[in-house]
C-alpha angles and dihedrals in degrees: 000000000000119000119212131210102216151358127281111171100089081066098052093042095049084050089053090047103051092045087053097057088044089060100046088047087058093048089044090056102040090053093058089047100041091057092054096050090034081060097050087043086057095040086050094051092054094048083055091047094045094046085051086060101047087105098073098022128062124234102264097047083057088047094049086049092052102046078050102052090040088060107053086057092053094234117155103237109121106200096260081071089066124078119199116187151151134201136200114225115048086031107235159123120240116185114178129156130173131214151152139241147164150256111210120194124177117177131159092339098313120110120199117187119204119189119206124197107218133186123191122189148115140215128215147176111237 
């Protein structure tokens, strides 16, 4: 049997819990992150799909279903921020919107605000 001379298991635990904070910090944070930029991937999508269907649809309906669209994922883009439009050679649809959100982090009584440009948009041969 081996004796010890002291205990050692308030430093281990102390390790452990530390690591621990820090881990869930991370996640905290990258949640937070990861919804902001998830939001702009699915608008983006949309704005592909859309633009894969201007040859059937006008340009207002597009831009209704964008504003729409935009909408039900609560991001901040009003329909004057979209731009819909074809041109004739080359033969094409261009969408394209800009707009800005943010990256809200609150830890341990601290708030940090990042604010991220996005644009949206796609371009397409009719």
């Amino acid at each position: 049997m081996v004796a010890r001379l002291g205990s050692q298991s308030g430093k281990v635990g102390l390790g452990c819990l530390f690591s621990i904070f820090v881990l869930v910090a991370g996640i905290w944070v990258g949640i937070n992150a990861f919804e902001v930029y998830w939001r702009y991937y699915r608008l983006q999508d949309f704005v592909r799909e859309q633009a894969g269907f201007a040859t059937l649809v006008s340009n207002d309906v597009i831009l209704r279903r964008l504003v729409a669209y935009s909408d039900s994922l609560d991001v901040p883009i009003a329909a004057r921020a979209w731009q819909v439009r074809r041109s004739s050679n080359p033969r094409e649809i261009r969408i394209s919107g800009e707009y800005r959100d943010s990256i809200v982090i609150q830890l341990l009584g601290i708030r940090k605000v990042w604010n991220v440009d996005f644009k949206p948009g796609a371009r397409l041969p009719l």
